[in-house]
N, C-alpha and C positions, 0 to 999 in steps of 0.2 A: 931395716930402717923404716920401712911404712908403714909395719907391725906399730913401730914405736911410734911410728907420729899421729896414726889412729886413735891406739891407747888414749896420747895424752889429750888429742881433737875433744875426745868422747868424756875422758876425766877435768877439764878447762870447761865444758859445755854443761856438764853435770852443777861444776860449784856457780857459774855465773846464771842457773836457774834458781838455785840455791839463794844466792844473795840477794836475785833479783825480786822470789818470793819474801824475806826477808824485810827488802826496803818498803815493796808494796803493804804488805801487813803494819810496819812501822808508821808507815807515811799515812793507811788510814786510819790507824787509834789515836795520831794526831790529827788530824783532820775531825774524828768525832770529838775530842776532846776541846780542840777551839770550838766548832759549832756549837754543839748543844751543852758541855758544859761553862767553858767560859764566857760564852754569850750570856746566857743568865744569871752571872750576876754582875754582869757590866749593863748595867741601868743609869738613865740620865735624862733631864728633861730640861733645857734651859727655856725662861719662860723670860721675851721680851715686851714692853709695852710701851709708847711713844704715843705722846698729842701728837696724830696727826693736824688739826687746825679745832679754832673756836667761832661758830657763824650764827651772826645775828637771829634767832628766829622771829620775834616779835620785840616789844617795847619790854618785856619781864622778863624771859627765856632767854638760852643759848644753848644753842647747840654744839656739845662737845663730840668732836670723833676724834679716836682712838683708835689706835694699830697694835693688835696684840699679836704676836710672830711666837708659835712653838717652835722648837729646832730640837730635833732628837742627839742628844749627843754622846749614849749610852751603844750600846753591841747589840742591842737587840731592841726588836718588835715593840713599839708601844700602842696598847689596843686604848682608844679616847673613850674615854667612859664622859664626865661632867664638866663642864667650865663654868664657874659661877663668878660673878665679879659682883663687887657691892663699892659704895661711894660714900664716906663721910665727910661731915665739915666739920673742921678743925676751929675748934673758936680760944679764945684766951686758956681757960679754966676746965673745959669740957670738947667733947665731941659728939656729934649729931649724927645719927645715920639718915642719909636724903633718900637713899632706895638701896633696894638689896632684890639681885637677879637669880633665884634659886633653880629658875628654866636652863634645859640644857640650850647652850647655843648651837650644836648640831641637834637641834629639832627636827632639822627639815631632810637629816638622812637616818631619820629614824624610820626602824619596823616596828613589829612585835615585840622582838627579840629585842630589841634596843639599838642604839649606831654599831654597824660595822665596818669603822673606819679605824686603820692604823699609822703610824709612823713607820716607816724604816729607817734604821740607821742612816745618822745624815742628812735626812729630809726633815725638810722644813713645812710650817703648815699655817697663815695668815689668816685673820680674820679681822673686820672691821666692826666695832663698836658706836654703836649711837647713844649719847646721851642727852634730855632734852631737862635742863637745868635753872631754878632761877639765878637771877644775875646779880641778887643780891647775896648770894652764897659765893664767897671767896676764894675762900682757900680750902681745898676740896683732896684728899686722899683716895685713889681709888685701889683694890685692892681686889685681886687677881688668884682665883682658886683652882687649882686644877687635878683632876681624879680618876687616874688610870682605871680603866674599866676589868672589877679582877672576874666580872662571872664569864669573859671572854678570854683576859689573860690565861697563859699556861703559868704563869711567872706567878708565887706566892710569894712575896718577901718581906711580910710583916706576918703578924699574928691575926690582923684583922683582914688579910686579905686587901690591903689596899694601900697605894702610895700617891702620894699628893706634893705638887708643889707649886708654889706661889711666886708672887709679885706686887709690888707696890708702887705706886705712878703719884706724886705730887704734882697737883695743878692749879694754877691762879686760873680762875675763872673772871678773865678781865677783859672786856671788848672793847 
């Protein structure tokens, strides 16, 4: 009888290594499969922009600030390459461009190398905008550009190496 119950100790201990290498091996090809494959092509940038207020500068001027909020809403890493925002005024028949900002607005976490500043999934990234505008300009569109950095990204998923996405802000310029 203890013949037999060793046997079966010994063939019970054999399969539940079996299974247990099994489940491990299974558990990590999913595990590299969500990470690094399905991470990459779950990309997403939602790009918000609000008047925060409009203040008097002078008797011609106003000063407009702006809240522009990135929010990563994709599965993976977003490396900041360029934010450009530019301002037109919108009149009957035409439109006017009043400025156009081709400066990165992370300037001031630049090196060499250029920003190395990322998102993570989920994370949010605020930054406040100054504009210094006349007051005879009305009705004013601003429009909001933004340009994943691919010489840092791992992430390719255009042909050009690069993906962008935008925003548009209507504002009466009225104090």
């Amino acid at each position: 009888m203890k013949l037999c119950l060793n046997q079966f100790n010994v063939y019970m201990s054999t399969i539940q290594s079996i299974l247990t290498s099994i489940a491990i091996i299974f558990g990590g090809i999913w595990a590299i499969w969500k990470l690094f494959f399905l991470r990459g092509l779950a990309w997403g940038l939602n790009i918000k922009t609000n008047l925060s207020s409009i203040h008097k500068a002078d008797k011609d001027y106003n000063w407009i600030i702006i809240n522009v909020s990135l929010n990563n809403i994709g599965k993976r890493r977003l490396y900041l390459g360029k934010l450009k925002y530019s301002c037109y005024e919108i009149r009957e028949n035409s439109q006017e461009l009043v400025f156009n900002n081709n400066n990165n607005w992370l300037s001031i976490l630049e090196n060499e190398k250029g920003p190395d500043l990322y998102i993570e999934p989920n994370e949010s990234l605020n930054r406040v905008l100054y504009m210094l505008i006349k007051k005879e300009r009305i009705n004013l569109i601003l429009k909001i550009l933004f340009e994943d950095n691919p010489k840092i990204s791992p992430y390719k998923l255009t042909k050009k190496n690069e993906h962008i996405w935008s925003d548009y802000l209507f504002i009466r310029n009225v104090l």
